[in-house]
N, C-alpha and C positions, 0 to 999 in steps of 0.2 A: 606562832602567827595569831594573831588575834583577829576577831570575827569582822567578816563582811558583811555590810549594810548595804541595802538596796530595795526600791521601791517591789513590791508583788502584787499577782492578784493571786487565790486560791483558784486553781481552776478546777478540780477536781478531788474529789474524798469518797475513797472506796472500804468496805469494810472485806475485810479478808477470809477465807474458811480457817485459819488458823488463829483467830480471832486478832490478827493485827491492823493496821492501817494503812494506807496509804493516802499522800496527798498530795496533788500535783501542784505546784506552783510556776506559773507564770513571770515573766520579768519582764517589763521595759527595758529597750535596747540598750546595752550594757559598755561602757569601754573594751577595748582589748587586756587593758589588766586586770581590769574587775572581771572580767569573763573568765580570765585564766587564772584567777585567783579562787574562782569558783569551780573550774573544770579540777584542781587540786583536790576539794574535797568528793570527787567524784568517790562512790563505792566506800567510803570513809564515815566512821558516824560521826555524827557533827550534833552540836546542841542548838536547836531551834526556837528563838523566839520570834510569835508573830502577836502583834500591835495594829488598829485600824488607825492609832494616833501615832505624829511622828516620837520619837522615842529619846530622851533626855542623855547625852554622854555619862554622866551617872549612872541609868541604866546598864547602858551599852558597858560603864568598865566594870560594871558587877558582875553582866554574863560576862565578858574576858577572864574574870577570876575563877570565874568557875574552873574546874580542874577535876573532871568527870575521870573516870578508870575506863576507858572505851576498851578492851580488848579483844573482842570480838563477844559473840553470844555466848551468854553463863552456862554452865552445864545443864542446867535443866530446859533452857530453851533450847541447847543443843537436840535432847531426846525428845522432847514434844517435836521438835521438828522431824525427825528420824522417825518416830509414832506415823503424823501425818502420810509420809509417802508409804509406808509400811502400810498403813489404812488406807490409802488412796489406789495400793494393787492389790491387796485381799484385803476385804471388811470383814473375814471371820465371822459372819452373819449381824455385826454391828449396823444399826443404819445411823447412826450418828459417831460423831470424831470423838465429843465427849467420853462417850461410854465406854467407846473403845480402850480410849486413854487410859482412863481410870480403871477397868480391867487389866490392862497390861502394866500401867504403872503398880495395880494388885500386885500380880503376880511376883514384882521384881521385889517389892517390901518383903512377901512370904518366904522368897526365896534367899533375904537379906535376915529377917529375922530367925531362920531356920540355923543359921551359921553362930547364931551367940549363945555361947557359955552360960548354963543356969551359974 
């Protein structure tokens, strides 16, 4: 399938405790297929291009080519996240996610370098 165009406004941009993003976008009332062509990529990563100018089919078929590896989150965003709630029920006396992090990610190197063969 190749990508949906359609007019937006930004309505919204929140910055995350996990240091990611979010951003709400708005639409002008949409067709029945263009709607359901959008409720598709519901829960699905998708690659986003946003423009205040309208946007050249040249553009439009160079992001089509694109051909991203979406497979869900890489391992290490998997364990940051897994961190996060970990730290979000006991902080271990951390008061920051960082530090936490980087303690705990400690730990799991020392305990990964302790296994290798002089």
């Amino acid at each position: 399938m190749n990508g949906i165009l359609f007019p937006a406004i930004i309505e919204n941009i929140t910055s995350r405790r996990d240091k990611t993003v979010k951003v709400t976008i708005g639409t002008q009332e949409l067709s029945q297929g263009k709607a359901g062509e959008l409720f598709t990529l519901l829960n699905h990563m998708a690659v986003v291009y946003i423009s205040q100018k309208e946007i050249s089919q040249r553009e439009i078929d160079q992001v089509d080519k694109l051909d991203p590896e979406f497979e869900g989150k890489t391992q290490s965003q998997r364990t940051r996240n897994v961190l996060f709630i970990l730290f979000s029920q006991d902080r271990e006396g951390h008061k920051e996610f960082d530090t936490y992090y980087r303690a705990k990610t400690d730990l799991f190197i020392e305990h990964l370098k302790a296994k290798i063969k002089d």
